[in-house]
C-alpha positions as CSV (number, residue, x, y, z in Angstrom):
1,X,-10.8,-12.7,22.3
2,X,-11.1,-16.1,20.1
3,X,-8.7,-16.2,17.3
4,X,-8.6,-14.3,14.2
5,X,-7.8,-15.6,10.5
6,X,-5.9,-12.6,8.1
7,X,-5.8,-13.5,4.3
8,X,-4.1,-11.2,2.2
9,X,-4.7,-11.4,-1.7
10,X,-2.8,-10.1,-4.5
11,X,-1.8,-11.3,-8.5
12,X,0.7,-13.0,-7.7
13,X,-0.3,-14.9,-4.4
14,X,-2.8,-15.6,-1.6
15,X,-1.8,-15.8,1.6
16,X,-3.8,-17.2,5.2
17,X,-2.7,-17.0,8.6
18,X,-4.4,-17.7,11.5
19,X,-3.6,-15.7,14.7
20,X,-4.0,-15.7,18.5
21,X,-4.5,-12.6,20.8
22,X,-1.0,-11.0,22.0
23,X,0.9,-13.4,19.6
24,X,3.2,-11.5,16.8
25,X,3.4,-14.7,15.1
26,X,0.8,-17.0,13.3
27,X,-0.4,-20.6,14.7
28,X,-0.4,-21.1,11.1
29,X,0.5,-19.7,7.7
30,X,-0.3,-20.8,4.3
31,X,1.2,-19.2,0.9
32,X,-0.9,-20.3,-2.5
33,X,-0.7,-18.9,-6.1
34,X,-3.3,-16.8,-6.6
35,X,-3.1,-17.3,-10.5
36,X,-5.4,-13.5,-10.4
37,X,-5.6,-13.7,-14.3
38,X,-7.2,-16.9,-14.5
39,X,-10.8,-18.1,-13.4
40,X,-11.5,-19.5,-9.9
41,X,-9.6,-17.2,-7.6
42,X,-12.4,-17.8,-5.0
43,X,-12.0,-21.0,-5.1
44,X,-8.3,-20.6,-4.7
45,X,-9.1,-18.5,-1.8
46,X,-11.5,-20.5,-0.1
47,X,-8.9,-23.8,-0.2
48,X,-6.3,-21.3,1.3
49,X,-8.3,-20.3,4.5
50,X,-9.8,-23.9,4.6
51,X,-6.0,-25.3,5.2
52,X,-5.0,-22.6,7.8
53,X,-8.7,-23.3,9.7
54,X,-8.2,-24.2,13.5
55,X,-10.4,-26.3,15.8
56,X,-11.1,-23.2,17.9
57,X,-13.5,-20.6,17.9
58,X,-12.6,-18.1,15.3
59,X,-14.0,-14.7,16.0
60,X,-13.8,-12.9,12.3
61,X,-11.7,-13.0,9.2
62,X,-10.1,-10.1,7.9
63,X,-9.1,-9.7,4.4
64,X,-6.5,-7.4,2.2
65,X,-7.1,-7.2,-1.2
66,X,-6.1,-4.6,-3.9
67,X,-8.7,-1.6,-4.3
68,X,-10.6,-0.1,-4.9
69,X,-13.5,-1.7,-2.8
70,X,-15.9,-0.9,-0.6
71,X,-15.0,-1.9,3.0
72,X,-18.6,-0.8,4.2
73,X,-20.6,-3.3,2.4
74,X,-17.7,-5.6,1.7
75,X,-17.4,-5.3,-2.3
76,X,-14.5,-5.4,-4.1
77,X,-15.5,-2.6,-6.7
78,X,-12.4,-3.6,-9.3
79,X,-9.0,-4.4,-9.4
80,X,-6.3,-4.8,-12.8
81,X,-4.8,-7.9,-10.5
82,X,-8.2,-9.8,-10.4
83,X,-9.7,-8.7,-13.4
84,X,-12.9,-11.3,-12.5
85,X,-13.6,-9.4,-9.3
86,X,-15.5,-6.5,-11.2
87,X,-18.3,-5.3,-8.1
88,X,-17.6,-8.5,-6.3
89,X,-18.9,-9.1,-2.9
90,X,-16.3,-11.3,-1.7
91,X,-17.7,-10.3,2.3
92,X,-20.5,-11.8,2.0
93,X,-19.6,-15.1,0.4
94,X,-16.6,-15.5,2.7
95,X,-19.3,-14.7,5.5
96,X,-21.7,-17.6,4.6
97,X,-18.9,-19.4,3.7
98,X,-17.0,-19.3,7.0
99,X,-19.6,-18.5,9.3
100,X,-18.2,-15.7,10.7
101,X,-18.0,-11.7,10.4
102,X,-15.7,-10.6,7.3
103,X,-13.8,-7.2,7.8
104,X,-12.0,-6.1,4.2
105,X,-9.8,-3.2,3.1
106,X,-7.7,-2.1,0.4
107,X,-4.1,-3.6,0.9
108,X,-2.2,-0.1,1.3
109,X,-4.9,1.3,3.8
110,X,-4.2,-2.1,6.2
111,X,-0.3,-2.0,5.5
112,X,-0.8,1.4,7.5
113,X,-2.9,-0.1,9.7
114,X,-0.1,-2.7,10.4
115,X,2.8,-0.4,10.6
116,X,0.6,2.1,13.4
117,X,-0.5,-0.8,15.3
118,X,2.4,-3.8,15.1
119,X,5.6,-1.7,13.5
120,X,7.4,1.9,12.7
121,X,4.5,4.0,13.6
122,X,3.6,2.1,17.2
123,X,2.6,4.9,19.8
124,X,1.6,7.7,17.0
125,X,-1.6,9.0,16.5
126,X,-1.9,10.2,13.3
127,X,0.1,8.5,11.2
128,X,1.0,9.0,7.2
129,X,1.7,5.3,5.7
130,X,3.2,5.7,1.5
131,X,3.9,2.8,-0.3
132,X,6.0,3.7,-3.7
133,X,6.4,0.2,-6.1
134,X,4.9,-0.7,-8.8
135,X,1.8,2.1,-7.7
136,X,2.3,4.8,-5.1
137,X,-0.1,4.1,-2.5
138,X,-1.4,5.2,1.2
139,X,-2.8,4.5,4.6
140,X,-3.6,7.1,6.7
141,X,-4.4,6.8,10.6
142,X,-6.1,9.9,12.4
143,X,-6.3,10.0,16.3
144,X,-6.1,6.1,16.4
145,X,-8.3,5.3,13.7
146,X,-8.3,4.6,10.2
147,X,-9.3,7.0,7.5
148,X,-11.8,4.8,5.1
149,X,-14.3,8.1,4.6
150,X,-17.7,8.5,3.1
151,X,-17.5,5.8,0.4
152,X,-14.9,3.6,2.2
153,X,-12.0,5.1,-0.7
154,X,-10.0,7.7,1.4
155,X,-6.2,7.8,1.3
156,X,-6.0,6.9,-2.7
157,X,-2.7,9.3,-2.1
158,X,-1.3,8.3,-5.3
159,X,-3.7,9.6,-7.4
160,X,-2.9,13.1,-6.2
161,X,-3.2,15.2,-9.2
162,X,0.3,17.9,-8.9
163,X,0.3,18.9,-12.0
164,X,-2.4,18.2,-14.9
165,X,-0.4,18.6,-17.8
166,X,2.2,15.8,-16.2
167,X,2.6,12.3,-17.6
168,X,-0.5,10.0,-17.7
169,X,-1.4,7.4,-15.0
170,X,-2.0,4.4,-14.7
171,X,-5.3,5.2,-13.5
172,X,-6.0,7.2,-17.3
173,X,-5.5,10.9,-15.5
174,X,-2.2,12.7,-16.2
175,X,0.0,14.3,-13.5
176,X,-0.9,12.2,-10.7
177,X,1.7,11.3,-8.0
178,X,2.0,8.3,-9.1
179,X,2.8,9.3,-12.6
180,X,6.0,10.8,-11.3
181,X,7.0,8.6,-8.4
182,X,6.2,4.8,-9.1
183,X,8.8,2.3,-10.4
184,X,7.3,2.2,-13.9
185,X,6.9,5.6,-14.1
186,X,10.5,6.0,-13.4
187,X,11.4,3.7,-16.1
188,X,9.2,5.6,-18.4
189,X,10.5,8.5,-17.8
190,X,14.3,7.3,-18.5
191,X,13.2,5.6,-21.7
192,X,11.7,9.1,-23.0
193,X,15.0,10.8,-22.1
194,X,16.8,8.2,-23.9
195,X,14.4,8.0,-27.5
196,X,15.4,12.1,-27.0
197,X,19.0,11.6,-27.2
198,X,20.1,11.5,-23.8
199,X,23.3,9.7,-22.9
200,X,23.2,6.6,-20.3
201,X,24.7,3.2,-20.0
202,X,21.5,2.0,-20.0
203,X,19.1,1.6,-23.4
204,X,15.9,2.2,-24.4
205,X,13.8,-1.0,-23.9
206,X,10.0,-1.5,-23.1
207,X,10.8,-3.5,-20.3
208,X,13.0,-1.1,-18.1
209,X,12.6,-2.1,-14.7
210,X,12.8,0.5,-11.7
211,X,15.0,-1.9,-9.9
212,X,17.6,-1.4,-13.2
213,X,17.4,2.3,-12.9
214,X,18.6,2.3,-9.8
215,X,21.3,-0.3,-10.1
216,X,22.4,2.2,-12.7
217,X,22.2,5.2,-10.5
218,X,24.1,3.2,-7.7
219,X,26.6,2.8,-10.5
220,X,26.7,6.2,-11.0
221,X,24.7,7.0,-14.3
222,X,23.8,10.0,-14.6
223,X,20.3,10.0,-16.6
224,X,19.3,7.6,-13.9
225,X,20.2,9.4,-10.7
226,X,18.6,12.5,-12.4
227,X,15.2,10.2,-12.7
228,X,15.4,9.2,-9.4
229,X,16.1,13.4,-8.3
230,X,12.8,14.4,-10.4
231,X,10.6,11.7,-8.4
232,X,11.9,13.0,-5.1
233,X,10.8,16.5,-6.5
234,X,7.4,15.2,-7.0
235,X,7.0,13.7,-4.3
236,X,8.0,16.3,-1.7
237,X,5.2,18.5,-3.6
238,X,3.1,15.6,-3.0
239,X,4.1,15.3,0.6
240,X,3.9,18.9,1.6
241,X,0.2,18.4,0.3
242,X,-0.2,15.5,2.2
243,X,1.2,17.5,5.8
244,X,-1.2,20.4,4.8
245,X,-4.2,18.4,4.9
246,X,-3.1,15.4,8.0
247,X,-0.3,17.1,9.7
248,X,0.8,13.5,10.8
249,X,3.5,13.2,13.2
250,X,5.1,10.2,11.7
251,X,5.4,10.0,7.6
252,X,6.2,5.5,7.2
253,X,7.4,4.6,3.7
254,X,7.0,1.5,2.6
255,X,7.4,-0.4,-1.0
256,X,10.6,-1.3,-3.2
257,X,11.4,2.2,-5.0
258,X,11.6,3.5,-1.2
259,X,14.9,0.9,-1.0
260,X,17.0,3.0,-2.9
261,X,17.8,5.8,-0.4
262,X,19.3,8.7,-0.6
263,X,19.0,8.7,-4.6
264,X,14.9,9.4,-3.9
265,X,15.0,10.8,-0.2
266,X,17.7,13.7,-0.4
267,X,15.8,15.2,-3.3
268,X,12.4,14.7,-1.6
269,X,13.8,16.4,1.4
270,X,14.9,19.5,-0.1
271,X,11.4,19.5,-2.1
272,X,9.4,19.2,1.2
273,X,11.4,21.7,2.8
274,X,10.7,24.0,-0.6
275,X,6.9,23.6,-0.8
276,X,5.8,22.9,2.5
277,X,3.1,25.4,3.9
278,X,5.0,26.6,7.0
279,X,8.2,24.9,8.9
280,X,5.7,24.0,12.1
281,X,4.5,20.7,10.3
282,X,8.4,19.4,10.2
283,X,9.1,20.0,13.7
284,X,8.7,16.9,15.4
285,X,7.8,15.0,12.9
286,X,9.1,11.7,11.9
287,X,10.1,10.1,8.7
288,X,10.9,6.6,8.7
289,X,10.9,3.0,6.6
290,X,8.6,1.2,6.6
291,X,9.4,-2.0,9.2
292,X,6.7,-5.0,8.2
293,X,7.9,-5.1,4.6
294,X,5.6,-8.3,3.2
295,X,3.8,-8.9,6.1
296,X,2.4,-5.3,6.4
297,X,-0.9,-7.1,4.5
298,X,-1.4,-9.7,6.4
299,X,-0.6,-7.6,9.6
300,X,-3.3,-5.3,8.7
301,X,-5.6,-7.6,7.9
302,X,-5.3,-9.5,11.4
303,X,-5.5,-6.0,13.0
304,X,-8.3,-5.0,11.1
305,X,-10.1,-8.3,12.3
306,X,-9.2,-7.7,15.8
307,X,-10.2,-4.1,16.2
308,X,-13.4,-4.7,14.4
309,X,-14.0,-7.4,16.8
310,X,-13.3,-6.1,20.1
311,X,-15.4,-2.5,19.0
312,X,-18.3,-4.9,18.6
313,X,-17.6,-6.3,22.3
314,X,-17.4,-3.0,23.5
315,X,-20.1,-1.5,22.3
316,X,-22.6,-4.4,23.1
C-alpha cells in the first residue's frame, strides 16, 4: 500500500502526519494552530498537509475532526470548535484539493479506532472506547468494524439521557451522561454545592476547573471527592447501559477526568456492579486506560485511511 497522510483537527491545533505501511511512527509530523475561532481554518489546514506532503504516491487522506459530521458524504454538519464549519464539506475540497480519496470521522469514533487497531484494545473484537474531558465521548468497534450507523452519528455515548430531570448539557438536553461525568460538569456541580452552603477549601468561582477538583480531592476535600463519587455513579448507570446494548469485551477509557483514578473508578465500579443487567456481561471483560493518549486522533485517522484503502483493493 502507498503511504497514507492523517490530519487531526481540533480548536486549539491542527495536526499532519504522513505514514508508511507497518511503521508506528510518522515519516513526518507537523503541529499548527488551528486558531478554530477565527476565519481561514481551511486554509490553515491546507498549509498543514501541504508541509507534511511526500514525493511518493499517497493513497488517501484520512481526517479527525470534532462532530458531528457525516462520514458518508464527507460533511462536517457542525461543531462549537469551528464555528465556520456549519454543513461543510471539507471531503470534497480536500479531495480536489489533494487529488486523492478523503476518509473523515468524528475524533472520539477514530480515537477507538486507534486504541482497537494500534493500542489497549489490540486483539478485541468488540470494543467500548469512552473518552471523559471537557465532553464525554465514544468509539465503539463491533466484530472488527466500526459503528458509524444509518446517518454516520452512532456512538454519541455522551449524550445518553439517564435521568431527564438531571442537570442540562452542553448539548441543550438535561440528564445526559455527559451532564454528570465531564470535567465541567463536575465543576458545576461543586460550585452549586458550594452557593448552597457546603463546606470545602475550595470557593465558588465560574472558572472551576475539573483538574482543581481533583487536586482538591487528592488533598482530601471532602465536597470534592463526593463530586468525583456522584460522577462514577452516573457513569456506571451509563455503562451498564452501554454493556446491555454492545456487550464489549474490553471497556478503553480515555480523556483527562479518567486520570484521576480511583476517586472516579471505585465508585463507577460499585455502580456497574449495582445496575448492570446480569453478572455474565462482567465476566471476562476488560476495563482498561486508554494507551494512545494524544495521538489516539491521528492514529485513527491513519487507520481509518488505511482500512478504507485496502477494502477498496479488496473488493476490486
Amino acid at each position: 500500500m502507498s503511504l497514507v497522510v492523517a490530519v487531526d483537527i481540533g480548536g486549539t491545533q491542527i495536526r499532519a502526519a504522513v505514514y508508511e505501511p507497518n511503521n508506528p511512527s510518522p515519516l513526518n509530523l507537523k503541529r499548527v494552530r488551528s486558531f478554530a475561532l477565527q476565519p481561514g481554518v481551511f486554509d490553515r489546514l491546507v498549509k498543514a498537509i501541504e508541509s507534511v506532503w511526500p514525493a511518493e504516491p499517497v493513497a488517501a487522506i484520512g481526517f479527525s475532526s470534532p462532530g458531528p459530521l457525516d462520514p458518508y458524504k464527507g460533511i462536517i454538519l457542525a461543531t462549537p470548535n469551528i464555528p465556520e464549519w456549519t454543513n461543510f464539506p471539507v471531503r470534497a475540497m480536500l479531495s480536489e484539493r489533494f487529488g486523492v480519496p478523503v476518509h473523515i470521522d468524528n475524533d472520539a469514533n477514530l480515537a477507538g479506532l486507534a486504541e482497537w487497531k494500534y493500542g489497549a484494545a489490540r486483539g478485541h473484537h468488540d470494543v467500548l472506547y469512552l473518552t471523559i474531558s471537557t465532553g464525554v465521548g465514544g468509539g465503539v468497534i463491533i466484530d472488527d468494524r466500526l459503528l458509524q450507523g444509518y446517518h454516520g452519528l452512532a456512538a454519541e455515548l455522551g449524550h445518553m439521557t439517564i435521568d431527564p430531570s438531571g442537570p442540562l448539557c452542553g448539548c441543550g438536553h438535561h440528564g445526559h451522561v455527559e451532564s454528570f461525568c465531564s470535567g465541567p460538569s463536575i465543576a458545576r456541580h461543586v460550585n452549586e454545592q458550594l452557593a448552597a452552603g457546603a463546606e470545602s477549601t475550595l470557593h465558588a468561582d465560574p472558572n472551576l476547573s475539573g483538574q482543581q477538583v481533583a487536586d482538591a480531592a487528592l488533598q482530601g476535600d471532602a465536597l470534592a471527592r463526593a463530586a468525583f463519587a456522584q460522577a462514577g455513579e452516573y457513569l456506571g448507570i451509563g455503562v451498564a447501559n452501554y454493556l446491555a446494548i454492545l456487550d464489549p469485551s474490553i471497556i478503553v477509557f480515555g480523556g483527562g477526568v479518567s486520570q484521576v483514578g480511583d476517586l472516579l473508578f471505585k465508585p463507577f465500579e460499585a455502580s456497574l456492579k449495582k445496575h448492570i443487567l446480569h453478572p455474565r456481561y462482567l465476566e471476562g471483560l476488560v476495563i482498561t486506560r486508554a494507551a494512545l493518549r494524544d495521538d489516539a486522533g491521528l492514529l485513527g485517522a491513519r487507520a481509518l485511511a488505511e482500512l478504507k484503502t485496502d477494502s477498496v483493493k479488496i473488493t476490486s
